[in-house]
C-alpha positions in Angstrom: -13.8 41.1 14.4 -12.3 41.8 11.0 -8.7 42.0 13.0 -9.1 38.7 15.0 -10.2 36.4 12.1 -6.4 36.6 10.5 -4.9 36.8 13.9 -6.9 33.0 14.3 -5.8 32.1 10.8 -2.2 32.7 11.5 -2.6 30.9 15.2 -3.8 27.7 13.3 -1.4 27.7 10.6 1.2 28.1 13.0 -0.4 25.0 15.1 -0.7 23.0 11.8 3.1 23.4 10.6 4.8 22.2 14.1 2.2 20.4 15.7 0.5 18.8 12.7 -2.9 19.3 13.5 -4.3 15.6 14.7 -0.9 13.7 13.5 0.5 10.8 16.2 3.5 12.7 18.2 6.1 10.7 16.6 5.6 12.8 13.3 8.2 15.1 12.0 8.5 17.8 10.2 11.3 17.3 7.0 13.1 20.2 5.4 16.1 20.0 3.5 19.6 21.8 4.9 20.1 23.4 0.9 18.6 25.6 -0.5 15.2 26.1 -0.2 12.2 25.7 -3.1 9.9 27.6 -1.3 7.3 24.7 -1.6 5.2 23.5 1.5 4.1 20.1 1.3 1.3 18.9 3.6 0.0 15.4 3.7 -3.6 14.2 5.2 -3.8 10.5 5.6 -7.1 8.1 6.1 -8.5 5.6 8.4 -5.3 3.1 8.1 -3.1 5.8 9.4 0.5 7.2 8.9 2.4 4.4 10.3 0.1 1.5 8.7 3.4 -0.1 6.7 1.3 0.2 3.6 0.6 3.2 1.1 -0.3 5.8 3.8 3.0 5.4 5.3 4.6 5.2 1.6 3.3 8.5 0.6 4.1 10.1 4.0 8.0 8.7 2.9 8.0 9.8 -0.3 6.9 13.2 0.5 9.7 13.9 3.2 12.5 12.3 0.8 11.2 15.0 -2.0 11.8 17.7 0.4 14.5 17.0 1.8 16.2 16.9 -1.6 14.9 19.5 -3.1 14.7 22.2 -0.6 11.2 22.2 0.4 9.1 21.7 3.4 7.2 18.7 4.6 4.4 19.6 7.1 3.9 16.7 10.1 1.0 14.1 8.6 -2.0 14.2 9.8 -4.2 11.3 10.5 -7.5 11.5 10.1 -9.5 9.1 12.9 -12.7 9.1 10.9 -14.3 9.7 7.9 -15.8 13.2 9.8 -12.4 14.1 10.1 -11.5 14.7 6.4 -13.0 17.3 5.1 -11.7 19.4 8.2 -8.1 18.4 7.7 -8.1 18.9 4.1 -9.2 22.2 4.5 -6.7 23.0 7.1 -3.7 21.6 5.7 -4.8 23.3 2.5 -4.5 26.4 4.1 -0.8 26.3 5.1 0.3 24.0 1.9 1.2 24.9 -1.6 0.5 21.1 -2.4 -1.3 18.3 -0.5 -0.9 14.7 -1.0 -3.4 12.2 -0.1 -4.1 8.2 -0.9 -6.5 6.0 -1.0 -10.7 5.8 -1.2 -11.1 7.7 2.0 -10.7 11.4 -0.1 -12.9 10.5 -2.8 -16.1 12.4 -2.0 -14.3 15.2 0.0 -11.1 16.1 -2.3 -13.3 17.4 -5.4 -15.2 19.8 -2.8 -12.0 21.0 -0.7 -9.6 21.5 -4.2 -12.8 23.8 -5.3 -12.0 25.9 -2.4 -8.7 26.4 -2.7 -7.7 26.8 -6.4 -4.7 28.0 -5.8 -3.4 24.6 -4.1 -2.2 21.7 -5.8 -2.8 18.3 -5.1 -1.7 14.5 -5.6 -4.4 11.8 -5.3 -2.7 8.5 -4.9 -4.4 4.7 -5.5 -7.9 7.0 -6.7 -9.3 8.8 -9.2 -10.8 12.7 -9.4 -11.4 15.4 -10.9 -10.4 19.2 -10.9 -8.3 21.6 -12.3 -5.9 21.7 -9.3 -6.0 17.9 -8.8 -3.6 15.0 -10.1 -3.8 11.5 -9.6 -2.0 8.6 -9.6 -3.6 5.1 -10.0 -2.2 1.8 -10.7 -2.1 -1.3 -12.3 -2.3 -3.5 -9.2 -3.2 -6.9 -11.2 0.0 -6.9 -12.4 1.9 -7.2 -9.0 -0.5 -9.1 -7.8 -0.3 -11.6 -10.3 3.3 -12.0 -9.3 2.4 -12.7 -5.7 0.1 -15.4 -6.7 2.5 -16.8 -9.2 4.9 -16.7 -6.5 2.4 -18.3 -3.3 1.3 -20.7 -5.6 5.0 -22.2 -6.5 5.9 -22.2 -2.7 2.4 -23.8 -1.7 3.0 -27.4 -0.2 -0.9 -27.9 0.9 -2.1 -26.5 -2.5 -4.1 -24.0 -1.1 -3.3 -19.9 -0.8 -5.3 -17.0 0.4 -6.5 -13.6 -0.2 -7.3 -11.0 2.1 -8.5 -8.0 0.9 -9.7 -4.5 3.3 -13.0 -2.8 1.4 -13.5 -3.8 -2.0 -12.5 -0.7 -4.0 -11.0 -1.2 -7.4 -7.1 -0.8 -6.4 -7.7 -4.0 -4.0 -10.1 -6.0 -6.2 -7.5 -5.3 -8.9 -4.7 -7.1 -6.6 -6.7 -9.9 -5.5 -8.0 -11.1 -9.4 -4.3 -10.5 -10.4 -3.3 -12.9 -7.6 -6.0 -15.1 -8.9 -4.4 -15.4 -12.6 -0.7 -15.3 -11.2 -1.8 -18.4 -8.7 -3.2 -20.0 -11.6 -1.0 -19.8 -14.1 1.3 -21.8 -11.6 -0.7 -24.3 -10.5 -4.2 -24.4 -12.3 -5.4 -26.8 -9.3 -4.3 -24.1 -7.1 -7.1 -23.7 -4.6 -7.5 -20.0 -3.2 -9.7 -18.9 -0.3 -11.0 -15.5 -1.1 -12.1 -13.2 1.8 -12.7 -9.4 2.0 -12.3 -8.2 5.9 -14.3 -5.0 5.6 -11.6 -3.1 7.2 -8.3 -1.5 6.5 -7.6 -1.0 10.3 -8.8 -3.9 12.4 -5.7 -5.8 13.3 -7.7 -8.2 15.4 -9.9 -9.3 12.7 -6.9 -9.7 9.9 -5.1 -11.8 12.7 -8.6 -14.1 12.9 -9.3 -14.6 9.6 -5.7 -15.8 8.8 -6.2 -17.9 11.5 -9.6 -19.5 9.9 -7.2 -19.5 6.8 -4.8 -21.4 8.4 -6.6 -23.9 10.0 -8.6 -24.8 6.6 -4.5 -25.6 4.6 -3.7 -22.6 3.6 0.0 -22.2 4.0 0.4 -18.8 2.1 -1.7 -15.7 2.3 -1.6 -12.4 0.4 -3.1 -9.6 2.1 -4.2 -6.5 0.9 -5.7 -4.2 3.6 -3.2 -2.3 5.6 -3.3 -2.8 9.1 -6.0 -5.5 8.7 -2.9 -7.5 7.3 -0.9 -7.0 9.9 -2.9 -8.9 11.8 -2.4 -11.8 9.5 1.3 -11.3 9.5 1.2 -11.4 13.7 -0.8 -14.5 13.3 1.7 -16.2 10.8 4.7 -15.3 13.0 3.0 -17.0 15.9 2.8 -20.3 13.6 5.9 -20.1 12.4 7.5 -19.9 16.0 6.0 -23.6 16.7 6.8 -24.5 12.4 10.7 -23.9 13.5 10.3 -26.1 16.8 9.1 -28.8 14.9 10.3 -29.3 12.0 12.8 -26.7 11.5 11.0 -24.9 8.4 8.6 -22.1 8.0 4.8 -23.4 7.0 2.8 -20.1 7.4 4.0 -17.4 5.2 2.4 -14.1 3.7 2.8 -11.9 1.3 3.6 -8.1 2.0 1.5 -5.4 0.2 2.2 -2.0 -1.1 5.9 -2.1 0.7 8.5 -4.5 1.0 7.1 -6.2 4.4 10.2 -8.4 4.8 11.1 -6.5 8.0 7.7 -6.4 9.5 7.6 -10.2 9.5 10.8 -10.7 11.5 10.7 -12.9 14.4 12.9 -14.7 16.7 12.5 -18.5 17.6 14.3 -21.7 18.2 14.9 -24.5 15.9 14.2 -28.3 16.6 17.9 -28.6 17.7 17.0 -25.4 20.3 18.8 -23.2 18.2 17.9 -19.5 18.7 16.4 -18.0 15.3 15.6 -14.9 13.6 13.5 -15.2 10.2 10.5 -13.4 8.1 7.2 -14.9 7.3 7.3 -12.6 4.3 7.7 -14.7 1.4 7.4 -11.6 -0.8 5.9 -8.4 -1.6 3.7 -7.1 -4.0 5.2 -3.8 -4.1 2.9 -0.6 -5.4 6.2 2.1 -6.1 4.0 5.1 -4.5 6.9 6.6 -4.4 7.9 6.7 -7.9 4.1 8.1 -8.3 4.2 10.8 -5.5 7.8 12.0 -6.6 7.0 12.4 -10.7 4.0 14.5 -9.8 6.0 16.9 -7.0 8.8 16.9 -10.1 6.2 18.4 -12.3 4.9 20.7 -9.5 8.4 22.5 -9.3 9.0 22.5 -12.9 5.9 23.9 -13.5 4.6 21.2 -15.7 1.8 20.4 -13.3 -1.7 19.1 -15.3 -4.7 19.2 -13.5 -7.4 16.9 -14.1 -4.4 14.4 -15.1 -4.4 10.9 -14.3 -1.5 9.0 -14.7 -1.2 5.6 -14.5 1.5 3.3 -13.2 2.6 -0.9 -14.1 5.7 -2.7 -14.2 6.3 -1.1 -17.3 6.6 2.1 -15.6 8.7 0.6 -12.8 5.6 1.6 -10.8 5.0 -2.0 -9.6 7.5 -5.0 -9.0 8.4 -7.4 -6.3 11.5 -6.5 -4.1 14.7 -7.2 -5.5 15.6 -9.5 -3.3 13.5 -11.9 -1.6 15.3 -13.7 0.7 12.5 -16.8 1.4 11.8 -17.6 -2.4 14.3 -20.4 -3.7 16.6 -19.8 -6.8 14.5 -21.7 -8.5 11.1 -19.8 -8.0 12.5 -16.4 -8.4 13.9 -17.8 -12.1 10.7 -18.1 -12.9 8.7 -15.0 -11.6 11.6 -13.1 -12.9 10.8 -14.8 -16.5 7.1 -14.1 -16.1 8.0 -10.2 -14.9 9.5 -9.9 -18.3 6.4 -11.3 -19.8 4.2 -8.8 -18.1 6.2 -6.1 -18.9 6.9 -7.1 -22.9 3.1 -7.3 -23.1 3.2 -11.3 -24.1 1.0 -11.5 -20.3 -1.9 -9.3 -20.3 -3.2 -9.2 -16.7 -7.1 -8.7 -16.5 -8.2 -6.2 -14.2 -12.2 -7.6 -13.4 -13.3 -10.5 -12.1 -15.5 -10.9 -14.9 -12.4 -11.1 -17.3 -11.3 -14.3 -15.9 -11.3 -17.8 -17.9 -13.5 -20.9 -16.5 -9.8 -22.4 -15.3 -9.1 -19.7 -13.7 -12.5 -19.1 -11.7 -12.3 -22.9 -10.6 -11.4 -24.0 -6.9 -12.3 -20.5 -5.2 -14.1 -20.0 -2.2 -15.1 -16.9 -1.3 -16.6 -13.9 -4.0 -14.1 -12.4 -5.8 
């Protein structure tokens, strides 16, 4: 028996390095043609997925661009399918990784208990919070880019009205939508915003519905903030805008992206009023979380051997960890002028963005529906 237990651990290490474990098929593995670090790099990702055009999928990036440039080896994601899931692939990857990289609320009870385990293994917590000696996270200040966004909607609103669409409300999301609040706000103090939290970072479906409901109440600009849930409303705003072209030759539906710059994902082709074939984005902007920047300053201190456990460290616009996309193709000269003036504010200091609900003035907490 003694003989057959490493013979299995090999076997599954093996499985996990070329197969990765319960990862989609499309996964790779990424290892840089130079010289090699010797570091192994394995990433487990939560319900929204590897490909979910959000902060999974930016983490999953970020890891394979580290690696490729600095010589070391990027394990195949793996997706976890539900929350049984994550203690197991932790645990696995852990075993064939030097460090593991995961993001979002999904690792919060299990990462603690698996990093006990396996002291030896260092690991990156993106978007949470915990602790341990072998642990260091990355959290951000996502009022700050979301007060840009709602700065931004509220400029570009014609009906007056702009939504919020947040998955589960965990801090980093609440922290987006009450910055969208100010930001909205500050614009336009009549603004109105309808406020809804789906439930969900991975229902499609329902993101596609309740932008619908959205819709159909006046809203003409919605900021999501729940992964694949938002895709849903970005599918719903491209099939508006199809019929916006045909009559009247403008878009009237528009969201803004999360996490990424989303531009891309809300292409779509139509025809004008003149029958004019067409290719635009729904994306108005992007509140853009720089995981990236995150992710690749801890791996830097993992090679240098600077690594802190039991470190958080904390990303704004300051830190270049936040920001919208440099260029935003659907925002006039006019209104990015102006949310470039207020992005200087923000990062001077002369704007401090709340972070609670509770922080926010009467002005500012007027003409919401929905609980914040």
């Amino acid at each position: 028996m003694k003989k057959i237990i490493p013979l299995l651990a090999a076997l599954l290490s093996a499985v996990l390095i070329f197969t990765g474990c319960s990862s989609k098929k499309e996964s790779t593995s990424t290892q840089s043609s130079g010289e090699k670090s010797g570091i192994k790099v394995g990433v487990v990702v939560g319900e929204g997925g590897a490909k979910d055009k959000s902060f999974n999928q930016a983490n999953v990036e970020a890891v394979q661009a580290w690696a490729k440039a600095n010589g070391a080896t990027a394990h195949n994601p793996v997706e976890s399918k539900s929350a049984a899931d994550i203690s197991t692939n932790l645990q696995n990857v852990s075993g064939v990784s030097d460090v593991v990289s995961v993001a979002g609320y999904d690792f919060e009870k299990e990462l603690p208990e698996v990093a006990k385990k396996n002291e030896k293994v260092k690991y990156i917590y993106v978007d949470m919070e915990a602790k341990g000696d072998n642990i260091m996270s990355a959290v951000f200040k996502e009022q700050e880019s979301g007060y840009l966004a709602g700065y931004a909607a509220a400029l570009q609103s014609k009906t007056g009205k702009v939504g919020f669409i947040g998955g589960l409300k965990i801090p980093p999301v609440a922290r987006f939508g009450v910055g969208f609040v100010q930001g909205a706000k500050k614009a336009n103090p009549d603004i109105e915003i309808i406020y809804n939290y789906s439930g969900t970072f991975a229902d499609v479906n329902k993101g596609k519905t309740i932008a619908a409901t959205m819709y159909d109440e006046g809203v003409d600009v919605i900021f999501t903030a729940a992964g694949n849930t938002g895709n849903g409303a970005i599918k719903e705003a491209q099939e508006r805008a199809v019929n916006d072209l045909k009559e009247s030759g403008e878009i009237k539906h528009w969201v803004v992206g999360v996490d990424k710059d989303q531009y891309e994902d809300g292409m779509f082709k139509g025809k004008d009023k003149d029958g004019k074939d067409v290719e635009k984005s729904v994306i108005l902007t992007s509140a853009m979380k720089k995981v990236d920047v995150a992710v690749t300053q801890i791996l830097n201190q993992i090679k240098d051997g600077t690594f802190k456990g039991n470190t958080t460290l904390t990303f704004g616009v300051k830190e270049k960890g936040l920001s919208l996309p440099d260029k935003n193709p659907n925002l006039s000269e006019e209104i990015t002028k102006k949310v470039a003036s207020i992005l200087e504010e923000i990062t001077s200091g002369k704007i401090v963005v709340q972070d609670d609900a509770s922080k926010l003035t009467d002005v500012e907490k007027t003409k919401i529906s929905g609980e914040l």
